[in-house]
C-alpha positions in Angstrom: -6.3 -2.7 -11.4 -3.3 -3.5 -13.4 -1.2 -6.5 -11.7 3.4 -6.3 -11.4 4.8 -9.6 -11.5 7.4 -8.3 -8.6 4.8 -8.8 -5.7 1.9 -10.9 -4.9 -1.6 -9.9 -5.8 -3.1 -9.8 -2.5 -0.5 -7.1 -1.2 -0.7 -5.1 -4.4 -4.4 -4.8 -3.4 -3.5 -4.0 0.1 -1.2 -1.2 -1.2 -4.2 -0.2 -3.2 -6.3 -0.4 -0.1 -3.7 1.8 2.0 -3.2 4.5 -0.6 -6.8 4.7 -0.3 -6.7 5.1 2.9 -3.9 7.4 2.9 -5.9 10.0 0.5 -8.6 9.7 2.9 -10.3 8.0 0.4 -11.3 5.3 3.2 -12.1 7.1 6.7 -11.9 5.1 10.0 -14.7 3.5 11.0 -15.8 3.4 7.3 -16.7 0.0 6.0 -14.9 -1.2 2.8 -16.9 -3.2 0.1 -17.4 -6.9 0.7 -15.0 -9.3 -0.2 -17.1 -10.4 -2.6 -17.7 -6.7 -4.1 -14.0 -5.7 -4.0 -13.1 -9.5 -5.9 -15.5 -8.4 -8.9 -13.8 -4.6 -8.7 -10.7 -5.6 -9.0 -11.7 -8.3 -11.2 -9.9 -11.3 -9.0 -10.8 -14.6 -7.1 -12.7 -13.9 -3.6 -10.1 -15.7 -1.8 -7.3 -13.1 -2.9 -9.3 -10.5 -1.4 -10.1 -12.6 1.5 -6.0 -12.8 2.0 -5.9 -9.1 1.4 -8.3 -8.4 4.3 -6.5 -11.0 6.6 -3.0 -9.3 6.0 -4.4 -6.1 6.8 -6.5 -7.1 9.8 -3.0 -8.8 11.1 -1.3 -5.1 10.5 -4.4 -3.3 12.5 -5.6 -1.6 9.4 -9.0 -2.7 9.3 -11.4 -5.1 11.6 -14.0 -7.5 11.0 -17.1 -6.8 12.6 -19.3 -9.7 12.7 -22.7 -9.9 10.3 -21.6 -6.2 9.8 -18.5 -6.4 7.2 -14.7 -4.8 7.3 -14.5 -1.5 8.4 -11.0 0.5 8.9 -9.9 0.9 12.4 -9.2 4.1 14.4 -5.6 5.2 13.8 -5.4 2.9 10.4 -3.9 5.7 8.2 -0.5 6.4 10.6 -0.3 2.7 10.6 -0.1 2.9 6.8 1.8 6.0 7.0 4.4 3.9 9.6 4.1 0.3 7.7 5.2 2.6 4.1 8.1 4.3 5.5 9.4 1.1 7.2 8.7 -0.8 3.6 10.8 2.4 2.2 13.8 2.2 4.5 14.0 -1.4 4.8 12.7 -2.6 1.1 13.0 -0.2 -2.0 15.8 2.2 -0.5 18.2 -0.6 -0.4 17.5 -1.9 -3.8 17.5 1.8 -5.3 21.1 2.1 -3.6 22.5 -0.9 -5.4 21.1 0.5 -8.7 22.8 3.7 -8.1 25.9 1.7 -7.1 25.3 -0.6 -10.1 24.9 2.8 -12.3 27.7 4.7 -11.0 25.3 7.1 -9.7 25.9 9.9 -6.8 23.8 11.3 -4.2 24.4 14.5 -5.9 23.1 13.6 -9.0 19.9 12.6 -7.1 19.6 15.4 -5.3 19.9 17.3 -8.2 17.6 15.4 -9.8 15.2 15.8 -6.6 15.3 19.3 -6.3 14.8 19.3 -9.9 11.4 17.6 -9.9 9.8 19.3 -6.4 10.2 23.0 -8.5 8.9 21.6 -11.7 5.8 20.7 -9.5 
């Protein structure tokens, strides 16, 4: 995994986690890797991971199950679905708005520029 300077490691590995999730990549009631496993993966210290699991057991994405590991919980992927758009609204749509203010750009242009890109797909 390649690290951004903008956020802290253990959410960038919780994003990873989710978009995981998301792509069904991780089904609920699937166990993840061990903290230990997913620190050499992702080649970081064990207690990043550890505070990567913590944050997501705190959002109801996974569960700890004792002597058994951390396994993703019933429902995890709407949460993710939920907890993204929120982070969208709240967080990047804001700070895309100033840069289009900044820029001297209009919604039209980005629509344009939207439409654009879904029929190049």
């Amino acid at each position: 995994m390649e690290f951004k300077n903008q956020k802290p490691i253990y959410l960038q590995i919780a994003d990873h986690i989710c978009d995981r999730i998301l792509l069904g990549e991780y089904q609920e009631d699937e166990r993840l890797p061990s903290v230990r496993e997913f620190a050499a993966e992702v080649e970081v210290n064990v207690n990043t991971v550890t505070r990567t699991f913590e944050y997501l057991q705190q959002n109801e994405v996974v569960a700890s199950r004792r002597g058994l590991g951390v396994f993703v919980m019933p429902g995890a992927r709407e949460r993710v679905y939920a907890m993204r758009r929120t982070e969208f609204f709240n967080v990047q749509l804001p700070e895309v708005f100033a840069l289009m203010d900044t820029l001297g750009i209009s919604m039209e242009e980005v629509a344009t520029q939207y439409d654009a890109s879904r029929h190049a797909t």
